[in-house]
C-alpha positions in Angstrom: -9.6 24.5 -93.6 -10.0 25.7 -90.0 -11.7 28.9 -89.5 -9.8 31.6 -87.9 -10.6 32.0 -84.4 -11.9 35.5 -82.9 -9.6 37.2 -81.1 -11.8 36.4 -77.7 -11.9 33.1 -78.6 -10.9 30.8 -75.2 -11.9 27.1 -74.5 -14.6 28.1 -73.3 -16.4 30.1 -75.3 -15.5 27.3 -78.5 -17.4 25.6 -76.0 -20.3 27.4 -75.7 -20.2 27.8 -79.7 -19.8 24.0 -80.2 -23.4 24.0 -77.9 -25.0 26.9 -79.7 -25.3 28.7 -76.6 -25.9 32.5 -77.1 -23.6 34.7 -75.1 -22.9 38.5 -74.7 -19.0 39.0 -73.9 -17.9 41.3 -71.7 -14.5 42.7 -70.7 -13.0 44.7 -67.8 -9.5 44.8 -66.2 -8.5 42.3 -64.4 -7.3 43.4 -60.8 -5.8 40.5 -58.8 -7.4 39.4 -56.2 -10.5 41.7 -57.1 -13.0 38.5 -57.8 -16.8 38.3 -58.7 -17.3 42.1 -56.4 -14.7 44.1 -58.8 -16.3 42.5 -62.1 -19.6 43.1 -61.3 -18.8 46.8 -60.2 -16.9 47.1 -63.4 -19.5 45.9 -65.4 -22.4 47.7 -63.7 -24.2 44.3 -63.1 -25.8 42.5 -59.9 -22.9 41.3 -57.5 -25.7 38.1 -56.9 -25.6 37.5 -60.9 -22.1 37.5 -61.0 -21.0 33.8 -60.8 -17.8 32.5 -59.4 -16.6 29.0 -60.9 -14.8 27.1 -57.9 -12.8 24.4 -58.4 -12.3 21.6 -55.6 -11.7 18.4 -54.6 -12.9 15.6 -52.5 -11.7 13.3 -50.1 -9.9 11.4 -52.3 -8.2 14.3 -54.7 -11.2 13.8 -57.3 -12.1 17.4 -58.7 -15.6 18.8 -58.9 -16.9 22.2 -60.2 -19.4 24.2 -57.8 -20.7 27.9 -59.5 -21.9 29.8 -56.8 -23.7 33.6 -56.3 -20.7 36.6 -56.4 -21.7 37.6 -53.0 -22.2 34.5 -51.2 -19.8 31.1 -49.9 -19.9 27.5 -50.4 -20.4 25.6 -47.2 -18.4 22.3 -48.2 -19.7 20.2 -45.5 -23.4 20.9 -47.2 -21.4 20.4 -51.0 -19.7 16.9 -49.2 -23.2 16.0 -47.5 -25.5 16.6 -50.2 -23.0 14.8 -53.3 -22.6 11.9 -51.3 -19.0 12.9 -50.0 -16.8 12.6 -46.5 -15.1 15.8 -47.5 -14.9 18.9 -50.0 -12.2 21.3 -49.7 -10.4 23.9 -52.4 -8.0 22.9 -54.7 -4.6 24.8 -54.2 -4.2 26.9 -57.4 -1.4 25.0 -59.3 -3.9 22.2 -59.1 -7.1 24.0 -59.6 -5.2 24.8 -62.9 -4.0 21.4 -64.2 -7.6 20.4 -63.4 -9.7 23.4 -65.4 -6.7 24.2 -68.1 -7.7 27.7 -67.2 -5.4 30.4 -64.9 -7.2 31.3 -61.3 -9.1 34.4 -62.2 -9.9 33.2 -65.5 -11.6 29.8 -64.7 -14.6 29.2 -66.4 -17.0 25.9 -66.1 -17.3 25.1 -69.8 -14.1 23.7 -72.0 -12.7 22.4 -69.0 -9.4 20.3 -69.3 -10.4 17.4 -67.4 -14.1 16.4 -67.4 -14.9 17.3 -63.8 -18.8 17.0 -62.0 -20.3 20.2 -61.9 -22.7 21.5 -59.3 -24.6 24.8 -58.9 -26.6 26.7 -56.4 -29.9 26.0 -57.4 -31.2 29.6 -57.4 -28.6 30.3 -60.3 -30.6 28.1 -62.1 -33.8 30.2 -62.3 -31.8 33.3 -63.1 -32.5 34.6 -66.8 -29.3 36.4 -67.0 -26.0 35.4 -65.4 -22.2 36.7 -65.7 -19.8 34.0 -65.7 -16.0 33.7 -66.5 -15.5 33.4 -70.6 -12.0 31.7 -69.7 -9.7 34.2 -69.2 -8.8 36.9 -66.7 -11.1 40.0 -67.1 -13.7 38.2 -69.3 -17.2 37.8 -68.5 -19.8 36.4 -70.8 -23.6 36.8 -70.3 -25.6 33.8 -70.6 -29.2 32.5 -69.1 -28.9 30.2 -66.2 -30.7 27.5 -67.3 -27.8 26.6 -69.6 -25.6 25.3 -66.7 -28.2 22.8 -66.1 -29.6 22.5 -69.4 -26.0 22.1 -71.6 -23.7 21.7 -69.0 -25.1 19.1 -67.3 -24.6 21.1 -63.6 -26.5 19.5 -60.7 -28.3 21.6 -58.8 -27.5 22.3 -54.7 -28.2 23.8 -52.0 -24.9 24.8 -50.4 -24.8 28.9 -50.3 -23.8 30.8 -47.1 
């Protein structure tokens, strides 16, 4: 018999379950277009320590995950360079979907649809406390940063602007 799912239950967080990872949800309401600054203001948290889950794609359509500090940008030709790539650029949304499973807003790096590299900005990694996306629009969970490395399996870069 299956066990009935809590009511925050997403792919991800199953995930995160399934890796007995210990998490703190979180919840605030989702403003379009607001990203990592209006979560963190809403939850009263670090815009640095809020993590934003990008999903791209290289030179030849193959996705990859990069988690990067709320308040900073990816520089892709660093991502390309230093994963061994001509090119990184964004996926559009519609694909950024089909490749996570998860709506834009509401990505998160674990329970991903397709299996898809991860990388991560290496300073996450040392962070004891991060915010990341729980899998769904105005959901945060609260996790240590060493788990991206640790269960997830994210490589660590150097890539922040």
């Amino acid at each position: 018999m299956k066990k009935p799912k809590h009511e925050s239950a997403t792919p991800a967080t199953e995930w995160l379950k399934a890796h007995n990872v210990s998490f703190i949800e979180h919840s605030y309401s989702y403003v379009e277009h607001g990203g990592t600054a209006l979560a963190s203001a809403s939850l009263g948290v670090d815009h640095h320590t809020m993590i934003k889950t990008l999903i791209m794609q290289d030179e030849n359509a193959k996705p990859l995950v990069i988690l990067m500090c709320g308040d900073k940008e990816v520089s892709t030709k660093n991502l390309a360079r230093q994963t061994g790539r001509k090119s990184i650029a964004p996926c559009k949304p519609e694909q950024a979907q089909r490749n996570s499973g998860y709506m834009v807003g509401g990505t998160s790096p674990f329970g991903t649809r397709k299996a898809m590299p991860v990388f991560v900005e290496r300073e996450i990694l040392e962070m004891p406390v991060i915010y990341i996306n729980g899998g769904r629009r105005g959901f945060i969970v609260e996790i240590a940063g060493s788990v991206l490395s640790e269960k997830l399996g994210a490589v660590p870069v150097d890539v922040a602007i």
